[in-house]
Structure formats: structure tokens, C-alpha cells
C-alpha positions in Angstrom: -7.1 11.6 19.4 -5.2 13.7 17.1 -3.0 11.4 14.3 -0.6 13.3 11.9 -1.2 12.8 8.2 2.1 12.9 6.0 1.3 13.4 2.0 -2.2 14.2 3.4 -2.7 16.0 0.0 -2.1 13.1 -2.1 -4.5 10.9 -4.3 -4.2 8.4 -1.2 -3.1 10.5 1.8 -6.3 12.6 1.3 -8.7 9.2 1.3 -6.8 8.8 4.4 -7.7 12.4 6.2 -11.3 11.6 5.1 -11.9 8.3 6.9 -10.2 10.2 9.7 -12.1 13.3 9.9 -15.5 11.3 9.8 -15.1 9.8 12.4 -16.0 10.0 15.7 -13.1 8.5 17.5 -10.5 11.0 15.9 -10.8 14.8 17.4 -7.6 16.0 15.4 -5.9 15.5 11.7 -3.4 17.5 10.6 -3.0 17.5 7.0 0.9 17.7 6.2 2.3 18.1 2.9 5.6 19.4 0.7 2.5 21.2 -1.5 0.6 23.3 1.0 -1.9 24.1 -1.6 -2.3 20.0 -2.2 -2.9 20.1 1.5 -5.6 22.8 1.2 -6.9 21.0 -1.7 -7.5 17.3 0.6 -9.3 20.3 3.2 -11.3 21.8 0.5 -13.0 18.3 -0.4 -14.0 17.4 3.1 -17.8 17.2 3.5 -17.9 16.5 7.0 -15.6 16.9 9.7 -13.7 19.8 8.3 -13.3 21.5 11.9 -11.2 18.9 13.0 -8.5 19.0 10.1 -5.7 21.8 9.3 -3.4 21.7 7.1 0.5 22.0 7.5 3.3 22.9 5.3 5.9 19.7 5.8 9.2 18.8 4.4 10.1 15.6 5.4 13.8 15.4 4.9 13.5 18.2 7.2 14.7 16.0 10.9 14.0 18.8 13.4 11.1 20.0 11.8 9.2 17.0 11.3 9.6 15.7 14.7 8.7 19.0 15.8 5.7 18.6 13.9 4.9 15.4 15.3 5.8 15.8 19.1 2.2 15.7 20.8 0.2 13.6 18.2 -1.1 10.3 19.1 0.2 8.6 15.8 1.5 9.4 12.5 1.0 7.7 9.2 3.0 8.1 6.8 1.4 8.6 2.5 4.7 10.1 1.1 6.9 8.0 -0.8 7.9 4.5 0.2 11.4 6.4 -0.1 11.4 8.5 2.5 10.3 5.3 4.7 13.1 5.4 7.2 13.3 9.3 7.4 9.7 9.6 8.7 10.4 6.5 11.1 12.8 8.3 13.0 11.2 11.0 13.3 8.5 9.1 14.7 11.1 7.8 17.4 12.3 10.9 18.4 8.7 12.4 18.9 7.2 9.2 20.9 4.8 8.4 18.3 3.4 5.0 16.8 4.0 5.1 13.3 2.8 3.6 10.0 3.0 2.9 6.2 2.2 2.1 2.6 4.7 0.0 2.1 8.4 -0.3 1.7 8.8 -2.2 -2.0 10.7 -5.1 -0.2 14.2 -3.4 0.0 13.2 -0.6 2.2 10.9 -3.0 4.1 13.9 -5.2 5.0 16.0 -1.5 6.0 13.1 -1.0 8.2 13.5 -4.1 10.3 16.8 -2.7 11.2 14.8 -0.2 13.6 12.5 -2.8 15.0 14.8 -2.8 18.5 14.8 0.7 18.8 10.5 1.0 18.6 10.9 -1.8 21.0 12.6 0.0 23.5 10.5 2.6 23.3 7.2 0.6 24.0 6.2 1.6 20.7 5.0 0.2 17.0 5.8 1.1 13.7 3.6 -0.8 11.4 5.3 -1.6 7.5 2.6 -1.6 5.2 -1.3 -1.0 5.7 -2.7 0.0 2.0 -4.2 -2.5 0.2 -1.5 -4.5 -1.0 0.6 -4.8 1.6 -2.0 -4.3 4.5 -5.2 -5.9 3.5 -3.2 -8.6 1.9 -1.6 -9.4 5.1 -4.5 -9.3 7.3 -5.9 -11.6 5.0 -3.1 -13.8 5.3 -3.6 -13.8 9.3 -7.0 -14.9 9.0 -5.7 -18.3 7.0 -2.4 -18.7 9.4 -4.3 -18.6 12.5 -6.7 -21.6 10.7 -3.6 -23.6 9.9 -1.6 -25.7 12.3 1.3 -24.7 10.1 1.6 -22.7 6.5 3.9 -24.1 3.4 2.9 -21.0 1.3 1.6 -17.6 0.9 1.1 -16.5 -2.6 -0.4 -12.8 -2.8 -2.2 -12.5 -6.3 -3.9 -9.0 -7.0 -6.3 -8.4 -9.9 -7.4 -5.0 -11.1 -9.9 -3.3 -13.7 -11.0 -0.3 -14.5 -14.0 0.0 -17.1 -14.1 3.7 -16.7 -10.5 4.4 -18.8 -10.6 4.4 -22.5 -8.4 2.0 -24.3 -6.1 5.0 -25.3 -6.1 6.4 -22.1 -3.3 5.9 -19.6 -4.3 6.4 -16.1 -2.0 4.9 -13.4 -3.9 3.1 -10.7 -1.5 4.5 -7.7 1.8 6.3 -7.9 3.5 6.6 -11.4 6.8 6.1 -9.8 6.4 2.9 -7.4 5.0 1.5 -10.8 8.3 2.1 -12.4 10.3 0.9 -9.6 7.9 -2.6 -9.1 8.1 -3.3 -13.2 12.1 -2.3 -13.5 14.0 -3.5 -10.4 13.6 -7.5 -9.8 10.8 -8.8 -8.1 11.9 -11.6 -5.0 10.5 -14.4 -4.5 10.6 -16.6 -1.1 11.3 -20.2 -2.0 12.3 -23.4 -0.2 13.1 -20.6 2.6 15.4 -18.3 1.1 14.8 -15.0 -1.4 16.0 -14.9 -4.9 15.4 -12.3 -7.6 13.4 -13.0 -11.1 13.0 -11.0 -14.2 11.3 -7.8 -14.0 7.5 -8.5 -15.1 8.2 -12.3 -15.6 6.1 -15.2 -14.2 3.1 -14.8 -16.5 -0.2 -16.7 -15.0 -3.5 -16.7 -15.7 -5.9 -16.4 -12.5 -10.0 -16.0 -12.8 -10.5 -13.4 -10.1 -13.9 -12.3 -9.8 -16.3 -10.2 -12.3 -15.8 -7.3 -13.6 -11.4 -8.5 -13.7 -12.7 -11.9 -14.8 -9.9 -14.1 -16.2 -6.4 -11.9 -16.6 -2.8 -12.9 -16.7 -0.5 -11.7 -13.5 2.9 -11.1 -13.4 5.8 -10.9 -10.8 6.6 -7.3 -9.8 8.8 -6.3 -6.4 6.4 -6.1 -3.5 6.8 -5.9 0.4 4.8 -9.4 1.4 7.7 -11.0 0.3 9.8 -9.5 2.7 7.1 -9.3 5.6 5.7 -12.7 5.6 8.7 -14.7 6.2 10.1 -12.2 8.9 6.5 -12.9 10.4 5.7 -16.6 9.9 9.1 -17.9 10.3 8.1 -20.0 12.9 4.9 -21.7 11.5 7.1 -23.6 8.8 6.5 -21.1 6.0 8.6 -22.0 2.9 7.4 -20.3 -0.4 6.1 -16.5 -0.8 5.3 -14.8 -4.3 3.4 -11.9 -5.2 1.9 -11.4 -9.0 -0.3 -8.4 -10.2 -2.9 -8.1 -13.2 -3.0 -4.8 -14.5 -5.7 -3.9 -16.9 -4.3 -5.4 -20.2 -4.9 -2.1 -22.1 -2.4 -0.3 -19.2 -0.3 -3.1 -19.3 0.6 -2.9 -23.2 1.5 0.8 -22.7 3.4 0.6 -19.3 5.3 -2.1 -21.5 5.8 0.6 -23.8 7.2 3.4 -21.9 9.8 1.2 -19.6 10.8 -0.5 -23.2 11.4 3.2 -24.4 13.6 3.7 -21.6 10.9 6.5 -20.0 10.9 4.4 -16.3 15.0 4.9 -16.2 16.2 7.5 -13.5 19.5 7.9 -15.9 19.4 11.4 -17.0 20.1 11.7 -20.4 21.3 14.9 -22.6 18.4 16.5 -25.1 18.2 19.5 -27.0 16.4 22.4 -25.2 16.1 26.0 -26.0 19.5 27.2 -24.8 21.2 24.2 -25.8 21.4 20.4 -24.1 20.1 19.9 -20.4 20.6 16.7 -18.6 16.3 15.2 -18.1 15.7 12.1 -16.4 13.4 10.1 -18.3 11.3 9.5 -15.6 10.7 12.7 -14.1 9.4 14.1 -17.5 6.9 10.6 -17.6 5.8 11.5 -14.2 5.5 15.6 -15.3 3.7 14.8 -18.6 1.3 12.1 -16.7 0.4 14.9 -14.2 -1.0 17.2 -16.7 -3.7 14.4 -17.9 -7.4 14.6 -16.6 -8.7 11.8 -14.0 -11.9 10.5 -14.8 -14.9 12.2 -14.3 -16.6 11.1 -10.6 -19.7 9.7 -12.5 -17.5 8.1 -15.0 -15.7 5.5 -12.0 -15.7 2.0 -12.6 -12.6 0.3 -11.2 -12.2 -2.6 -9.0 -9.4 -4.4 -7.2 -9.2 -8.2 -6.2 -7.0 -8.5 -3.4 -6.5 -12.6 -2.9 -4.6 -14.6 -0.7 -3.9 -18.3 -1.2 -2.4 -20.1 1.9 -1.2 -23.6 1.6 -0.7 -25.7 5.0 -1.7 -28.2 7.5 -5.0 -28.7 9.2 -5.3 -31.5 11.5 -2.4 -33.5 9.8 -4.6 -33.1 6.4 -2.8 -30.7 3.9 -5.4 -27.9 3.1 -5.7 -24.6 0.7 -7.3 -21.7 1.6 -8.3 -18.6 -0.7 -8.8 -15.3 1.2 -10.4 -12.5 -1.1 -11.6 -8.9 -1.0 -13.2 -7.4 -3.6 -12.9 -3.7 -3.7 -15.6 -1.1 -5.7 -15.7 2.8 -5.6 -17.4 4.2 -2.6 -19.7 5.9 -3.8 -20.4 8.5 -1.0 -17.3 10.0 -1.5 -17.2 9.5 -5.4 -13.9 7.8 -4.6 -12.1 5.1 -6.9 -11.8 1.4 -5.2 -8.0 1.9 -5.4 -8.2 4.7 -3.9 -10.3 3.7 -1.0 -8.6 0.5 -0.4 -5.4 1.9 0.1 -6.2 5.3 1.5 -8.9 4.0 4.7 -6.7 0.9 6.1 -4.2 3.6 6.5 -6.5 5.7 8.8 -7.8 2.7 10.4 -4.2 1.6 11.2 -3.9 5.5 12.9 -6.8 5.0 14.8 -5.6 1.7 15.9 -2.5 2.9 17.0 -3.9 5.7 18.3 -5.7 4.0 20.7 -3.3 1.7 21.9 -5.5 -1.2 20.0 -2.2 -3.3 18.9 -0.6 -6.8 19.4 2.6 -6.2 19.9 5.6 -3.5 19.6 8.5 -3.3 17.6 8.6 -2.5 13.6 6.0 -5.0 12.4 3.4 -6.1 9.6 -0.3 -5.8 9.2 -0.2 -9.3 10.1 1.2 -9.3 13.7 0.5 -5.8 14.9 -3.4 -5.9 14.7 -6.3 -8.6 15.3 -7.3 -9.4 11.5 -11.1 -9.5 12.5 -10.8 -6.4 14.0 -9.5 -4.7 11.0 -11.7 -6.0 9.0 -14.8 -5.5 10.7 -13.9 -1.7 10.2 -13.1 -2.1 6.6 -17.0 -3.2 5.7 -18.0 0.3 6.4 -16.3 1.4 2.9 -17.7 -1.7 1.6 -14.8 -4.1 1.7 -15.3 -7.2 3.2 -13.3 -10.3 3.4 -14.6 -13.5 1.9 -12.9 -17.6 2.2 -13.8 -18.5 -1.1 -12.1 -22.1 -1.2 -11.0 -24.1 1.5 -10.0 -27.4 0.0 -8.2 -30.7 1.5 -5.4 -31.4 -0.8 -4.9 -34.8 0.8 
């Protein structure tokens, strides 16, 4: 099978040509990118499997071209910018190929809906979100669901460390900019069956997640399970979806600090240069400065993501809640960080998946209804993530 890779030579995308080029099922990856020397870059750390990739120079924005670039595969997914969503979705259409995504950041999820009868027509499925959060988070909602004669709630709670950053140190733990846009624009919330906004990075809780997070406080921030899991569990008498994160507190302090500053605002403002003012968007020199600063070493990683889902519902008339948990850890074959890992694979699995025709159901769908949870999973423990039910507890 031969599955296109878009933003192939990003932090994620090239986690995602990895998993792909190991194994045994894919035959083809092509490794498409705006940077063809990022591209080259994702080749030139391939241990194994490096025949089967090559890279391709790729401007998305670019209709024709794209589809062009597509026509042939067997499924493209998609590691560019949640942004440029509905671009690469069309494209997909117009080249016959099953598509899918990190993630829309609710708004651009519910835009994608809109071409959910067009991918039906054409027998196909476009799949929005399948990182870690959304995608594992939603596969680990299906595995409570399908336990539960019906489901009040979902409420997604994500905790994150990373012991290998020094308290000075700023080191995003995925894109800069969908950062910015979850801790800026106003997170939704899905209650008593309808979505309303809250305050940017309001909502403060304290969860115990698992060592090495241990006990942290999360926080609302704009995320596509809100979005998804209504659209997908509307019939099983879902009421109430939230999503809170837990960033490392020492991050958290200074991601406080630069959107207080104003250095998350796409407002260009006027500041002296050497030929006089220029107009600079805050957030483009943030995202510029932040690219110059050294990762951590490989020996130095030390991160870990909780992904948790807590499902609320009925179980033979008895109201019941279920916690659904993976724990993610570096992978140390590759030298890879857990967030990378856990965002980058499910993506290639999802290719895979699609590739092979191994889906539920057509149409422009989540995690959650295009793919059978234990499936997914299953593949998943290879990298070392499993899924755990850690409580399962009769409320009445």
C-alpha cells in the first residue's frame, strides 16, 4: 500500500513516516512537505525501511497540485496545520483517497462535517482527528460507550510531564501555534446538550493522574472532542462533554506569560526596525524565536502523557463511571518523546487502516465511529501504549 504523508517533515508527521516505513503492510510513503529539506531530514533519520519512502516538495494551498500528488495513493494523512484541514480534504475528494487528521480545534472540526455527504457519495472516509488527543481519546471513549447501555458524559482530561526540561526552559510539547490558538480563543463545552464558550484557560481542577504527572491542576482549553462526541453519540443520550489539559506547571507559568504579554496575538503591531517601523505579528516572531531553541538531548527524554477518559452512564438500569486511561512514555527504540509518539503512530495506524479498507463506516467521521477501538489499540501496544479501565464504579 502506498499512503501519502502531508507535513511528513514535521516533529509529528516524521513519527508518522516512521511507524509507516517499518512496517510490513505499507510498500510506499511518500514524504510531502512545504520544506523539502525538512522532508529529507524525516528520510535521513529512518533506520529501517528507507527504500520505501521519498520525499516530495508539497504546497498545499496548491489545489491541482496536491491532488495531483495524491491521485494513485491508497490514503493520505494529513500532519500540516489543523488550518489547512479542509484544503487537504478536498483534495483528497478529488483524488479518490480516504483521508485523515490531527485534529480540527473544534471550529474547523464542525466546518469539516459540512463535507461528510460528499465522502459519502464517494464510498469514502475522512477521519477528524487520530493523534493522541483527539484520536486515542476517542477510541477510548468507544471502549466505555459500547460498555454502557447509554452515556450522560464524556469528560476528556489530559495530564502531561516532562522531567527532562529545565525549569527555565520553554519547550512546547506540540505545535507552538495550536497552543496559542487552544489557550486564547474560548474553549466549548457541551452541556445539558447544547455548546457554550468559557474563558480562555478557566475551569481550574485538580486531577491525580498517574506517576511521574502525579497530582496537577487542568484547565479548559478549545479542543475537537467537544465537537466530535456529540455529532457521534447523539443517539446514546449523551448530555455533557468537556476537555481540560495539565501542562507542566513550570510551562504553564510561562505560556501564561507570553499570551499575557500579548506574544500569542496575530495583530501585527508597528516596531522599530533598521529602516524604520515594520508591521510583526507577535506571534510569528514567538514561533521564529522558539524555533531557534535546542530540543533535548535523546538521552536526556523524560516526558509522559496521561490520556484519560471518564464516561458517565447507565449499565443495566444502575448508573455507573468508567475511567479509560493510557499512559504514554518515550519509545525508546527510536529515541522519540511520548508526545511525540502518541500523536505521530495513531496517525499512521489510521493510514494503514484506511488503506486497507479496515473501517466502520464512510462519511467524514471520528476515531470513535470510523475504526473498531480494540483494533486500534491492539496496534498501539507495539509503541508501548496500552489502554487500561482503571475505575469502574456503580454510582447508584
Amino acid at each position: 500500500m502506498h499512503i501519502v504523508v502531508l507535513g511528513g517533515g514535521g516533529a509529528m508527521g516524521r513519527i508518522t513516516v516512521r511507524a509507516l516505513v517499518e512496517d510490513k503492510r505499507v510498500t510506499r510513503v511518500t514524504v510531502a512537505d512545504a520544506r523539502p529539506a525538512a522532508a529529507e531530514r524525516a528520510l535521513a533519520w529512518l533506520n529501517k525501511g528507507r527504500d520505501k519512502a521519498a520525499a516530495a516538495a508539497c504546497d498545499v494551498r496548491d489545489a491541482d497540485g496536491l491532488a495531483a500528488l495524491l491521485h494513485g495513493s491508497d490514503a493520505v494523512v494529513n500532519a500540516t496545520d489543523y488550518t489547512f484541514n479542509l484544503e487537504v480534504m478536498r483534495a483528497a475528494l478529488s483524488a479518490h483517497v480516504p483521508y485523515a487528521d490531527l485534529g480540527g480545534l473544534f471550529h474547523m472540526t464542525r466546518r469539516q462535517y459540512e463535507l461528510d455527504a460528499a465522502f459519502r457519495a464517494a464510498g469514502l472516509t475522512a477521519v477528524l482527528g487520530i493523534g493522541s488527543t483527539p484520536g486515542i481519546t476517542n477510541l477510548l471513549a468507544a471502549i466505555a460507550v459500547e460498555s454502557l447501555d447509554r452515556v450522560e458524559r464524556l469528560d476528556v482530561r489530559i495530564g502531561c510531564s516532562d522531567g527532562s526540561v529545565a525549569g527555565d526552559t520553554f519547550v512546547a510539547p506540540y505545535s507552538i501555534r495550536t497552543i496559542f490558538d487552544e489557550c486564547t480563543l474560548q474553549p466549548m463545552v457541551y452541556r445539558a446538550g447544547r455548546w457554550s464558550p468559557v474563558a480562555p484557560m478557566s475551569g481550574q481542577e485538580e486531577v491525580d493522574f498517574p506517576a511521574p504527572v502525579g497530582r496537577a491542576v487542568a484547565m479548559h482549553t478549545l479542543h475537537s472532542e467537544v465537537a466530535l462526541f456529540p455529532t457521534s453519540y447523539r443517539d446514546r443520550g449523551l448530555r455533557h462533554v468537556s476537555f481540560k489539559i495539565a501542562f507542566p506547571e513550570a510551562f504553564l507559568a510561562q505560556l501564561k506569560l507570553l499570551v499575557h504579554i500579548g506574544l500569542a496575538s496575530t495583530n501585527p503591531v508597528s516596531v522599530r526596525g533598521p529602516a524604520g517601523a515594520v508591521e510583526v505579528a507577535p506571534r510569528e516572531l514567538a514561533v521564529a524565536l522558539l524555533a531557534t531553541q535546542s530540543a533535548p538531548g535523546a538521552g536526556e527524554l523524560a516526558d509522559c502523557d496521561v490520556l484519560r477518559v471518564v464516561a458517565r452512564g447507565t449499565r443495566d438500569e444502575r448508573t455507573v463511571e468508567l475511567v479509560e486511561e493510557v499512559v504514554a512514555l518515550p519509545y525508546k527504540p527510536w529515541a522519540a518523546a511520548a508526545g511525540d509518539v502518541d500523536t505521530g503512530v495513531p496517525l499512521a495506524i489510521a493510514g494503514i487502516l484506511l488503506a486497507s479498507g479496515a473501517v466502520l463506516s464512510t462519511g467524514t467521521v471520528g476515531a470513535e465511529l470510523a475504526f473498531d477501538p480494540h483494533v486500534f489499540l491492539g496496534e498501539l501496544q507495539v509503541f508501548g501504549l496500552r489502554a487500561r479501565e482503571t475505575v469502574t464504579r456503580s454510582l447508584s
